[in-house]
C-alpha positions in Angstrom: -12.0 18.6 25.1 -8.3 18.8 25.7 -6.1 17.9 23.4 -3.9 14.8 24.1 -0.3 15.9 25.3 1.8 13.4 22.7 3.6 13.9 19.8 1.6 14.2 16.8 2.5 11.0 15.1 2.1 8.8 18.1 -1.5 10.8 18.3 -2.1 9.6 14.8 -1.1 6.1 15.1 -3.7 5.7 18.1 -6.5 7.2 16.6 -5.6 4.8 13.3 -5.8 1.9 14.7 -8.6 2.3 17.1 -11.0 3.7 13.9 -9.2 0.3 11.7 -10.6 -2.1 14.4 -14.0 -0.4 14.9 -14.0 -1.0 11.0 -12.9 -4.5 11.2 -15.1 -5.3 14.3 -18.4 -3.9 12.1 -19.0 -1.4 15.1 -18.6 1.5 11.7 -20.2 -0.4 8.7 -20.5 0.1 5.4 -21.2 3.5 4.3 -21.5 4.9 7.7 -19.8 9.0 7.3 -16.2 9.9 8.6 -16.7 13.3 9.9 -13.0 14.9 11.2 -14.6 17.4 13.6 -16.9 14.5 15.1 -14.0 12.3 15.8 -11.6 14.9 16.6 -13.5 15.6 19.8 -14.7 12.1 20.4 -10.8 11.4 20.9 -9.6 14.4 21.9 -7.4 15.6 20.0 -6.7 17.6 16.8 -8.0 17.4 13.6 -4.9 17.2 12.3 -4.2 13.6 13.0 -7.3 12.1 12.4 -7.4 13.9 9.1 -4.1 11.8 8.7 -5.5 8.9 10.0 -8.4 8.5 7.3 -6.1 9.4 5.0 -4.3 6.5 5.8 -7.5 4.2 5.8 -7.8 5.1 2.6 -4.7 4.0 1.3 -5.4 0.6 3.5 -8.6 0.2 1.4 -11.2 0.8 4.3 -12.5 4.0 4.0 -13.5 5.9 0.4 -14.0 9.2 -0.2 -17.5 9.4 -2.0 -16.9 13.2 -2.4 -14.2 15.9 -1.6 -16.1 16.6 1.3 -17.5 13.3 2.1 -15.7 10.0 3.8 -17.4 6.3 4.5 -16.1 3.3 5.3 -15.7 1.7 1.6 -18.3 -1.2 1.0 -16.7 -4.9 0.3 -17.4 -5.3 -3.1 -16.8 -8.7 -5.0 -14.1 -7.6 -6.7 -12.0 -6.6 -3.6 -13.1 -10.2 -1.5 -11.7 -12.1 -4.5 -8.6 -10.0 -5.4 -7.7 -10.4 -1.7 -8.2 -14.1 -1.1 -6.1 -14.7 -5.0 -3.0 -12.9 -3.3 -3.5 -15.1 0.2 -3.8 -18.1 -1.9 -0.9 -17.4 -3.4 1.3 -16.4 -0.7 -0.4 -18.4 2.4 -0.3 -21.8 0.3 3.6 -21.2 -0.7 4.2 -20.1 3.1 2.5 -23.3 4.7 5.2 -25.3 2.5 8.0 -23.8 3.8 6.4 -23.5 7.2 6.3 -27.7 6.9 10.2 -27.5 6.1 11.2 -24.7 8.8 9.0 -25.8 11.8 11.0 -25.7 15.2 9.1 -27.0 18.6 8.6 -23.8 19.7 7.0 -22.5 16.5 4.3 -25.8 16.6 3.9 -25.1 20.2 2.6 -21.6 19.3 0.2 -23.3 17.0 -1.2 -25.0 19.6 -1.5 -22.7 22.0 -3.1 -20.4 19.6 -5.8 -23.8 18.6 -6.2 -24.0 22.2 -7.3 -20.3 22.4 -9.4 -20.2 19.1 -11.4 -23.3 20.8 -12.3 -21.3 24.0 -13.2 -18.5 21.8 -15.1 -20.4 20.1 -17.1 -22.6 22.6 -18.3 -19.0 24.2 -18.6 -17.6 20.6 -16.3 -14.9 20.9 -16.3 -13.5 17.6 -13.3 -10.6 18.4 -11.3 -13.0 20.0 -12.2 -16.1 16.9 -11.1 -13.3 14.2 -7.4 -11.8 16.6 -6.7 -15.2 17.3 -7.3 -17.1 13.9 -5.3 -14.1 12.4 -2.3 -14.9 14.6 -2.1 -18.5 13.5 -1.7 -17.3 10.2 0.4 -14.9 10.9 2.6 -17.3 12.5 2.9 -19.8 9.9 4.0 -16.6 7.7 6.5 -16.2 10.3 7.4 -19.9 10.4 8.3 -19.8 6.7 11.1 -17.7 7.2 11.3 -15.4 4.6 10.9 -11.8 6.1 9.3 -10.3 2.3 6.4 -12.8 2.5 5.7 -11.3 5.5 6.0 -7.8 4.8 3.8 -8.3 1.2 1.0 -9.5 3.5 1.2 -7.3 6.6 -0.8 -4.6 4.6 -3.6 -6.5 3.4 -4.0 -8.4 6.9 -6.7 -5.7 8.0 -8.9 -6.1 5.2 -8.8 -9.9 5.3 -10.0 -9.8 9.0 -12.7 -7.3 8.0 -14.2 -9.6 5.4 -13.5 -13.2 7.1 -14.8 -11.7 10.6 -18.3 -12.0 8.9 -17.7 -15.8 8.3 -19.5 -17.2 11.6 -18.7 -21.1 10.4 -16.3 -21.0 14.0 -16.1 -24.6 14.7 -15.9 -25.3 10.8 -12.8 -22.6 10.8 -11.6 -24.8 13.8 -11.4 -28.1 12.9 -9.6 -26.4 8.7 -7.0 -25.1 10.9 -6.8 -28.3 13.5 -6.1 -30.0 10.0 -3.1 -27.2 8.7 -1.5 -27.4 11.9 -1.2 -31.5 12.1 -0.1 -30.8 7.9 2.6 -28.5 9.0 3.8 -30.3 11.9 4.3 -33.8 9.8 6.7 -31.9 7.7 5.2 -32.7 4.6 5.5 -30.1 2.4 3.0 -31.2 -0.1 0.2 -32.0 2.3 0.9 -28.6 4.2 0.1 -26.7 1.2 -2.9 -29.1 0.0 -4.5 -28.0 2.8 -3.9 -24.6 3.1 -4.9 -23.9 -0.5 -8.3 -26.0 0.3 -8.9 -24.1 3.4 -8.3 -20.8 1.8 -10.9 -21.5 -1.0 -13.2 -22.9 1.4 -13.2 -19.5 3.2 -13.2 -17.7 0.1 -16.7 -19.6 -0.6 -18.2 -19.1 3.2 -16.6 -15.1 3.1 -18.6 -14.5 -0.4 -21.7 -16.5 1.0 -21.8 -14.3 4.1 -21.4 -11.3 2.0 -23.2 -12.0 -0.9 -25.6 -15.0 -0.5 -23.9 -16.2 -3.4 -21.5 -20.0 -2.6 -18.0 -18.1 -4.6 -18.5 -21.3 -6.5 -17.8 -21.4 -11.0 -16.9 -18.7 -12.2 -17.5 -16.1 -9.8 -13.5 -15.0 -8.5 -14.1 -12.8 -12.0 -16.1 -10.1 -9.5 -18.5 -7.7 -10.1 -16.2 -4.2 -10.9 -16.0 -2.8 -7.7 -16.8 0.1 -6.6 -13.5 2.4 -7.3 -11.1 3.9 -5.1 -12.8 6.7 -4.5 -11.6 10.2 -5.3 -9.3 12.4 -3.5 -9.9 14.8 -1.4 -10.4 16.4 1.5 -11.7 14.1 4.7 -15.5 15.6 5.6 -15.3 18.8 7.3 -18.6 20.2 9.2 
């Protein structure tokens, strides 16, 4: 195939974030093989960026390398679900607070719009469209809080917490949690605005380890289960 006529860091960039959403959309699953030659012609390009590009999937915490010579999508362990959902509880809880004390018109309207869309989505059981949109909302009460290094501590981890919630199919029950944040935020309560977002991030913690697991999340479990390691470095799998 040809290669793509672009510079090679805009090459990269594309080929990044279309293999991060095959990976959150489960179209690559657990353990399936990242093979640079493979994918190099599947996008026409180089190897060079997609080398790059699982490189940086690495260091994102999707992809593993099992070997210097072999690269899989990194299975969810129960170590990574819970260390992921502690940090959002921490940050998303503080940031629904201040989101209650900062909220303009036009940020609530957003809200809505965004419930409005999640509600389609999920009346035709539109699981890509359920997962973008219910990210947004949370994204927007990140940005409703105001403070710019909130939102930059959880833009990295916002990938892997649509990869694991995407496998929560309790839609409507998702709906009605984040019906119940948005009238919390938009009373201005800051109390009852994080109540309810620290109950509806455990709750999904619970359904995300149930859908994973077959476990509830419930007692004791946020200690984990040790993982499954970072992997070692290397090179990405060559033919």
């Amino acid at each position: 195939m040809t290669t793509v006529e672009q510079p090679l860091g805009a090459v990269r960039e594309r080929v990044l974030a279309e293999l991060r959403q095959e990976i959150i959309a489960g179209r690559l699953g657990p353990g399936d093989r990242l093979v640079e030659r493979e994918l190099a012609d599947r996008f026409g390009v180089s190897r060079v960026p997609v080398r790059e590009a699982i490189r940086a999937l690495v260091a994102e915490g999707f992809v593993t390398f099992e070997t210097p010579r072999r690269t899989v999508v990194r299975p969810l362990t129960r170590t990574d679900v819970t260390e992921l959902f502690e940090l959002r509880e921490a940050l998303e809880v503080y940031a629904a607070g201040r989101a209650a004390e900062r909220a303009t018109k036009e940020g609530l309207a957003e809200l809505k719009s965004l419930l409005a869309r999640a509600a389609k989505a999920t009346r035709t059981a539109d699981a890509e469209t359920i997962t973008d949109v219910n990210t947004r909302f949370h994204d927007r009460i990140l940005a409703m809080a105001g403070n710019s290094l909130l939102t930059s501590v959880m833009e990295p981890v916002d990938g892997r917490l649509r990869w694991m919630t995407r496998r929560n199919e309790e839609w409507p029950h998702l709906l009605a949690e984040h019906r119940e944040l948005y009238e919390a935020v938009a009373s201005g309560d800051a109390e009852r605005a994080r109540a309810h977002a620290l109950a509806h991030v455990r709750t999904n913690y619970e359904s995300t380890v149930r859908h994973l697991f077959g476990e509830d999340g419930q007692g004791d479990g946020r200690q984990g289960d040790g993982g499954q390691g970072s992997g070692e470095q290397g090179d990405a799998d060559q033919p």
